[in-house]
C-alpha positions as CSV (number, residue, x, y, z in Angstrom):
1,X,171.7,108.8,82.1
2,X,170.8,108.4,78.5
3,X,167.7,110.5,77.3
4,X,165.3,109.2,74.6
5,X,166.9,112.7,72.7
6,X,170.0,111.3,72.7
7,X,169.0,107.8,71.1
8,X,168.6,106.9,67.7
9,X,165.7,105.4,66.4
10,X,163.6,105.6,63.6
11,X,159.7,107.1,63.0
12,X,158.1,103.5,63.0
13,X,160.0,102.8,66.4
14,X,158.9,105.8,68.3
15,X,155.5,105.4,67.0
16,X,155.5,101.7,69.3
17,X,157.2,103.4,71.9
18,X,154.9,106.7,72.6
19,X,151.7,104.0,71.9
20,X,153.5,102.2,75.0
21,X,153.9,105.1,76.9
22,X,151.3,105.2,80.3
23,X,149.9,108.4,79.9
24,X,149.1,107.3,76.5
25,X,147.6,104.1,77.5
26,X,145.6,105.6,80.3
27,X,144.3,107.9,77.9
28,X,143.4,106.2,74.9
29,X,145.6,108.1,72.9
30,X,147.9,106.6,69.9
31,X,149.9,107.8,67.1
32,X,147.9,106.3,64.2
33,X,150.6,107.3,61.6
34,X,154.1,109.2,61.3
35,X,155.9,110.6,58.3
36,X,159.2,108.3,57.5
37,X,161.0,111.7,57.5
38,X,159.6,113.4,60.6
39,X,157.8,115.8,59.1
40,X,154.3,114.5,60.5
41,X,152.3,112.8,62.9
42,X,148.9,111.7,63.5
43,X,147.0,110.9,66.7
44,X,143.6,109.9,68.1
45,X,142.3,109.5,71.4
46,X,139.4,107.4,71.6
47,X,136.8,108.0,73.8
48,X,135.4,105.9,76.5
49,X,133.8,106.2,79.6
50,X,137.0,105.7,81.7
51,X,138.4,108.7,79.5
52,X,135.6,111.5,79.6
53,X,134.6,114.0,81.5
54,X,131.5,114.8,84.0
55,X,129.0,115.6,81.0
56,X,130.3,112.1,79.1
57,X,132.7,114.2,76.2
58,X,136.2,114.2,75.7
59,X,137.8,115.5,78.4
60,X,139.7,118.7,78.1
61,X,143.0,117.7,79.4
62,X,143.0,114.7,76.8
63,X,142.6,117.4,74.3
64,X,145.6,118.7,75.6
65,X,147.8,116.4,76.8
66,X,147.7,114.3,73.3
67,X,149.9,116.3,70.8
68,X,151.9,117.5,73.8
69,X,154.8,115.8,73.0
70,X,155.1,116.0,69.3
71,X,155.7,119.3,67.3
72,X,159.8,119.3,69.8
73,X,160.2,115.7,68.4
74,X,159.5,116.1,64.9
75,X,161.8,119.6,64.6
76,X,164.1,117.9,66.6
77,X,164.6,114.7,64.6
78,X,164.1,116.8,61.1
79,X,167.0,119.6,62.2
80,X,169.2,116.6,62.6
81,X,170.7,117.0,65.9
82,X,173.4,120.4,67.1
83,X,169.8,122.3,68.7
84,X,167.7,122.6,71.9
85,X,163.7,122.6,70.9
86,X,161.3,123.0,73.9
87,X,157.9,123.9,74.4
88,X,157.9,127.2,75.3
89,X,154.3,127.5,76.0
90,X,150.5,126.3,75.1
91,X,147.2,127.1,74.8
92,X,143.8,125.6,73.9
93,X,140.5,126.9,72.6
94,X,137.6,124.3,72.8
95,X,135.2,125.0,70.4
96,X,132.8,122.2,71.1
97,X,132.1,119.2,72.9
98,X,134.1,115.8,71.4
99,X,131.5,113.0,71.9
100,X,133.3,110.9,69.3
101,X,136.9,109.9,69.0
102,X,139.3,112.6,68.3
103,X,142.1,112.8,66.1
104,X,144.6,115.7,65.1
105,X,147.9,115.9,62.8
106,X,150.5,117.9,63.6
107,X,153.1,118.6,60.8
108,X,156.2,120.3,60.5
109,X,157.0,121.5,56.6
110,X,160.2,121.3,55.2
111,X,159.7,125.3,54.7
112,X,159.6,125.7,58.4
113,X,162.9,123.9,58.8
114,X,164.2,126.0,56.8
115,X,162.8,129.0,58.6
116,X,163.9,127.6,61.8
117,X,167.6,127.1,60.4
118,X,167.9,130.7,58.9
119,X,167.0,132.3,62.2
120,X,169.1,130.2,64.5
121,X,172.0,130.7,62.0
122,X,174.0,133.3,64.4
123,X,172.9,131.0,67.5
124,X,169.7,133.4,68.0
125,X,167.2,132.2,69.8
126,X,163.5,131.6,68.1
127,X,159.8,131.2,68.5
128,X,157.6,130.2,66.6
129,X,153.6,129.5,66.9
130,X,152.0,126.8,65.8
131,X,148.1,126.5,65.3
132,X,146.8,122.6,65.3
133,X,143.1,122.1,65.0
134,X,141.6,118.4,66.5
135,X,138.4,116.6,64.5
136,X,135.5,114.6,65.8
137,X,135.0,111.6,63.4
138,X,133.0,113.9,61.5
139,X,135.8,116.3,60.8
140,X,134.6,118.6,62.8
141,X,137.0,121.3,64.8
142,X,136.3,120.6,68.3
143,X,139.2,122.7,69.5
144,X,142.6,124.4,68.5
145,X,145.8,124.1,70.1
146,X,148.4,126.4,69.9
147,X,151.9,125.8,70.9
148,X,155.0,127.7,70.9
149,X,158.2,126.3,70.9
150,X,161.7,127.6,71.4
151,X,164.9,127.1,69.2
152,X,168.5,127.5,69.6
153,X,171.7,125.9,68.3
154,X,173.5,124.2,71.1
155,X,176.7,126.3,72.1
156,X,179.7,124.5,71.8
């Protein structure tokens, strides 16, 4: 089996796939933009009343589940292939309630890359944190994300 990993396509054709993708749809979510070289997205989740929780504001796991995917993509597709990224693990502070649409952009600067590369060098493993904040329509935080994610040259 192919993976998606494994497949070449470009920023503009992932951005109509992941808009296509069910969880996505289910949630409102969409990538509203995406750098031409990888080295950002953005994302909103709109909120409805099929998408909120008990108390009629964003729901939590929306908050979550939206930028899931994205930071192992974009490293991924900017290292240029020869690495394993992962998720390593994730965390989320809300700060307060979303009762508008929510948006966030998660970026990846070329100086990271670079910081990635140097450690992985002697086929290391590495870690790395990464804080992503997500604004109300207002530009308000309404909660932080933090992700870690792992990365390792491929052996052989």
């Amino acid at each position: 089996m192919t993976t998606h990993a494994e497949r070449e396509f470009t920023p503009e054709q992932f951005r109509g796939f992941i808009n296509e993708w069910p969880p996505f749809v289910a949630q409102r979510v969409a990538v509203t933009g995406i750098a031409p070289d990888w080295s950002w997205v953005e994302v909103r989740m709109d909120l409805q009343p099929d998408n909120a929780n008990f108390f009629g504001t964003a729901w939590g796991g929306t908050l979550f589940s939206m930028l899931d995917p994205f930071l192992p993509i974009l490293i991924d597709r900017q290292l240029g292939g020869g690495y394993a990224v992962w998720d390593k693990s994730a965390e989320i502070d809300f700060v307060r309630p979303g009762t508008t649409a929510i948006s966030a952009r998660i970026e990846t600067p070329a100086e990271v890359l670079e910081e990635i590369r140097a450690a992985t060098a002697d086929g290391e493993k590495y870690l790395r944190w990464f804080e992503i904040p997500l604004h109300d329509e207002h530009g308000t935080v309404v909660a932080v994300q933090r992700r870690q994610i792992y990365v390792r040259r491929r052996r052989g």
